[in-house]
VOVEXLO-364965 format. One record per residue (C-alpha): x, y, z; residue number from 1. Coordinates in nm, 4 decimals. Example, Ala and Ser with C-alpha at 12.3 -4.5 7.8 and 13.67 -1.06 7.14 Angstrom:
residues 2
[[1.2300, -0.4500, 0.7800], 1]
[[1.3670, -0.1060, 0.7140], 2]
END
This chain:
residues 158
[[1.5477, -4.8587, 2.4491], 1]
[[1.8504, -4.6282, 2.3500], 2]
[[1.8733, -4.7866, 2.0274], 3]
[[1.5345, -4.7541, 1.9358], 4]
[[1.6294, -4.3810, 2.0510], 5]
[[1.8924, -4.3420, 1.8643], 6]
[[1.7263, -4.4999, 1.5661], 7]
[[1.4841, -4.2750, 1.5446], 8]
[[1.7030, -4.0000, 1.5851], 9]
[[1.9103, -4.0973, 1.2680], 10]
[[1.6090, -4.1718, 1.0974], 11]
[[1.4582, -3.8189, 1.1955], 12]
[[1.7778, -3.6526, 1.0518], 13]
[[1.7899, -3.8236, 0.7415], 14]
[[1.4342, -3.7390, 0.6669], 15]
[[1.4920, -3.3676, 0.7707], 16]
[[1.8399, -3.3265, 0.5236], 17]
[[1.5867, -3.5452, 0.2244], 18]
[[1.3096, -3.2692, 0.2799], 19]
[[1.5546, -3.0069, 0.2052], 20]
[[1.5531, -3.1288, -0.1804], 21]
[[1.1678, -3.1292, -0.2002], 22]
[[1.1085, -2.7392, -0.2974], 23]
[[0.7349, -2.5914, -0.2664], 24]
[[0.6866, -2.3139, -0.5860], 25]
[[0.7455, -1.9429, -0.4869], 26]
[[0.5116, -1.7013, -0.5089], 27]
[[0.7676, -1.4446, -0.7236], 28]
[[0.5161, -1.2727, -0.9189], 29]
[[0.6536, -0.9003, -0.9240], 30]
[[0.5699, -0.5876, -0.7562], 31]
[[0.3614, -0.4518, -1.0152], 32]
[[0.1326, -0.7077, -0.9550], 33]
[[-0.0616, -0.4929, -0.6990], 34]
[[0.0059, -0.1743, -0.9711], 35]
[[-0.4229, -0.2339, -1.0237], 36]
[[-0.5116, -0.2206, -0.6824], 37]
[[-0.2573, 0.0164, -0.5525], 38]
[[-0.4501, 0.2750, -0.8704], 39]
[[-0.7676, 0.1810, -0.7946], 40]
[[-0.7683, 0.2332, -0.4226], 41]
[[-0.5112, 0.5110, -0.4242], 42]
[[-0.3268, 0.4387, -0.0993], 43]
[[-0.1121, 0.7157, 0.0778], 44]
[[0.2424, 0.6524, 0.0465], 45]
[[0.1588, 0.5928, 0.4195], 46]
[[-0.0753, 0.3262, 0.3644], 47]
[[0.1333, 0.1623, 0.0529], 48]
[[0.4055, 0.1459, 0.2986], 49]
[[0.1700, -0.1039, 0.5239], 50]
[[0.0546, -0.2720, 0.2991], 51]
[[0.3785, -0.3535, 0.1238], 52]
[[0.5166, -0.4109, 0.4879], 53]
[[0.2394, -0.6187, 0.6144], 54]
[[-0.0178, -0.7067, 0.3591], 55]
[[0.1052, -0.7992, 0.0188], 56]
[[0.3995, -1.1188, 0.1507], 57]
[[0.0571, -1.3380, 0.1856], 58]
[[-0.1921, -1.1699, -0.0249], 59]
[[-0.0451, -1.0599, -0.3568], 60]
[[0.1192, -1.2561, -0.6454], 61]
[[0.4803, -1.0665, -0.4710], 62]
[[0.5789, -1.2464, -0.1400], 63]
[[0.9207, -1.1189, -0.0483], 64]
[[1.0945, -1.4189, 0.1336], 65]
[[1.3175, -1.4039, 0.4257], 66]
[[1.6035, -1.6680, 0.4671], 67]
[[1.4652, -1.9061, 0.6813], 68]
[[1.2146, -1.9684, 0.3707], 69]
[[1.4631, -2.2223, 0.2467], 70]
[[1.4443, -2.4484, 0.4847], 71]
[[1.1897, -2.7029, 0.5122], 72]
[[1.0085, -2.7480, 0.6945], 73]
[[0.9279, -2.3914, 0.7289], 74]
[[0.9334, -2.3500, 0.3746], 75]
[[0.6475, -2.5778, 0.3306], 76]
[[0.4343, -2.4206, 0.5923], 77]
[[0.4529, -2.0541, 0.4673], 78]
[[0.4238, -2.1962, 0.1156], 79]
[[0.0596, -2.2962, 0.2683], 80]
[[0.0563, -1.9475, 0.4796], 81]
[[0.0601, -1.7743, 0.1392], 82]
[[-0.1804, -1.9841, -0.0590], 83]
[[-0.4492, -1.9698, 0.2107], 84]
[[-0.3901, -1.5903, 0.2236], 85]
[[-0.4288, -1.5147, -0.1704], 86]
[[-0.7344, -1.7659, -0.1460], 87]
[[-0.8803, -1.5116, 0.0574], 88]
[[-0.7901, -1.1824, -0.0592], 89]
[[-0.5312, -1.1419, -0.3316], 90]
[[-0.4837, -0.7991, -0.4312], 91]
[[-0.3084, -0.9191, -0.7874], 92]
[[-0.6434, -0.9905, -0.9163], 93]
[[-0.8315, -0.7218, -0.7858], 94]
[[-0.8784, -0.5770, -1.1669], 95]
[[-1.1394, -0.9294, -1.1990], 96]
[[-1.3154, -0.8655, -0.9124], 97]
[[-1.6475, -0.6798, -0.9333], 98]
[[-1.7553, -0.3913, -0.7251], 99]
[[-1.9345, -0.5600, -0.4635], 100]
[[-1.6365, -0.7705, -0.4286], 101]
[[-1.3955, -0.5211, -0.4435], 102]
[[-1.6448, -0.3541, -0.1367], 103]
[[-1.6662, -0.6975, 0.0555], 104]
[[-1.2669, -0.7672, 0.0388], 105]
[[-1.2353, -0.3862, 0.1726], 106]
[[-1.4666, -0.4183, 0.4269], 107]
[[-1.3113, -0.7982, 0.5505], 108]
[[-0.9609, -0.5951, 0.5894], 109]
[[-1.1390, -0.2946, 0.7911], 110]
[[-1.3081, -0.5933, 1.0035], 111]
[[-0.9457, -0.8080, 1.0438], 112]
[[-0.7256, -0.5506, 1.1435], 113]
[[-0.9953, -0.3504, 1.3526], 114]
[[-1.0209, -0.7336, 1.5765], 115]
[[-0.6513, -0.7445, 1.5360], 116]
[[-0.6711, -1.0735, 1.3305], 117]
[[-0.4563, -0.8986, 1.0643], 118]
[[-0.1591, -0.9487, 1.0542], 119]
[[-0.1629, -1.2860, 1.2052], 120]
[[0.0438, -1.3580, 1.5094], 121]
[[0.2814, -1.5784, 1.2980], 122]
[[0.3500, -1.3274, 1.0642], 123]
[[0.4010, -1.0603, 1.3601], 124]
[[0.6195, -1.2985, 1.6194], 125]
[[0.8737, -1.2656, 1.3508], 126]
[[0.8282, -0.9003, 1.1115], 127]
[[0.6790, -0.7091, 1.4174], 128]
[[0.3481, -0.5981, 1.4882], 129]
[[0.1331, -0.3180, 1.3210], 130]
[[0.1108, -0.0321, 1.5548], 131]
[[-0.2279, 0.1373, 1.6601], 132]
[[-0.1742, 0.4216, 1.4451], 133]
[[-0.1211, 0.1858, 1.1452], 134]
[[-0.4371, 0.0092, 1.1872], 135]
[[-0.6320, 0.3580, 1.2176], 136]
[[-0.4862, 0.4565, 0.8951], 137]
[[-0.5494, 0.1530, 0.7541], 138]
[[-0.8892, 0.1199, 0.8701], 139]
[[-0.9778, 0.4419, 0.7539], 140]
[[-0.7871, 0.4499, 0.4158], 141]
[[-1.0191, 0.0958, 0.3624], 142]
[[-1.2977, 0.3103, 0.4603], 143]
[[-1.2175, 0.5491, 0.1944], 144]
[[-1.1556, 0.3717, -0.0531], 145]
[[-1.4916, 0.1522, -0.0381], 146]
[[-1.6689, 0.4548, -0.1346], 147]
[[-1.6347, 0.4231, -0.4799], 148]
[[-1.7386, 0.0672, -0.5116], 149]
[[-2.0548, 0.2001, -0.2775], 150]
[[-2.1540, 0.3918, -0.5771], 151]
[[-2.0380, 0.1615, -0.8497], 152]
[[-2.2955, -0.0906, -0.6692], 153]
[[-2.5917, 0.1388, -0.6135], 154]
[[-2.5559, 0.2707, -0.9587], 155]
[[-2.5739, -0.0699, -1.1065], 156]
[[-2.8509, -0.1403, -0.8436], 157]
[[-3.0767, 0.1154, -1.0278], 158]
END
């Protein structure tokens, strides 16, 4: 029984230094990749500061990666982390999205963060959580800023 232990124990190691060649692509895409969104929307330098801080790692083409992002396996699961998030909302291409989609995205980050599903509790074990004051001026900077598309869509409505 200890061999088998050990075995598997050797066997575990080797495949954990292997996995350390196998690299998952970046997500390196530079800051001005939100440049659309952030002049669209017009954030406070308030709200661009939570975004940058808590939003735009997983859901822009930017992810700024800490050091335990070179290590797999972790490095494989926020690889996923980040694909799953820009699947969902990626700010980067905001410029294709139309109006209504532009309003829906909006109104999906007013609705996450107001049920405290944004940030996830992964992200926040390890970068901190988003205060109450944060979310209220996120919430209500979202709230703002769907205005415009709110027109754009009941303009084109008519």
């Amino acid at each position: 029984m200890k061999k088998i232990i050990k075995y598997f124990l050797i066997l575990a190691l080797v495949a954990l230094v292997v996995i350390q060649f196998i690299r998952p692509e970046k997500n390196l895409g530079g800051y001005e990749s939100v440049a659309f969104f952030e002049a669209e929307t017009k954030p406070s330098e308030e709200v661009r500061a939570i975004l940058k801080t808590n939003c735009y790692d997983c859901h822009s083409n930017h992810t700024v990666y800490p050091w335990y992002a070179e290590i797999a396996p972790v490095s494989f699961w926020l690889a996923d982390h980040v694909k799953d998030g820009k699947k969902h909302f990626n700010v980067s291409d905001w410029e294709s999205y139309s109006a209504k989609r532009k309003d829906h995205k909006l109104e999906e980050l007013f609705e996450e963060v107001e049920r405290g599903e944004m940030p996830l509790d992964s992200y926040t074990w390890i970068h901190g959580n988003i205060s109450e004051d944060e979310q209220k001026i996120l919430m209500q900077w979202a709230q703002l800023a769907r205005l415009q598309y709110k027109s754009q869509i009941e303009v084109s409505a008519n």
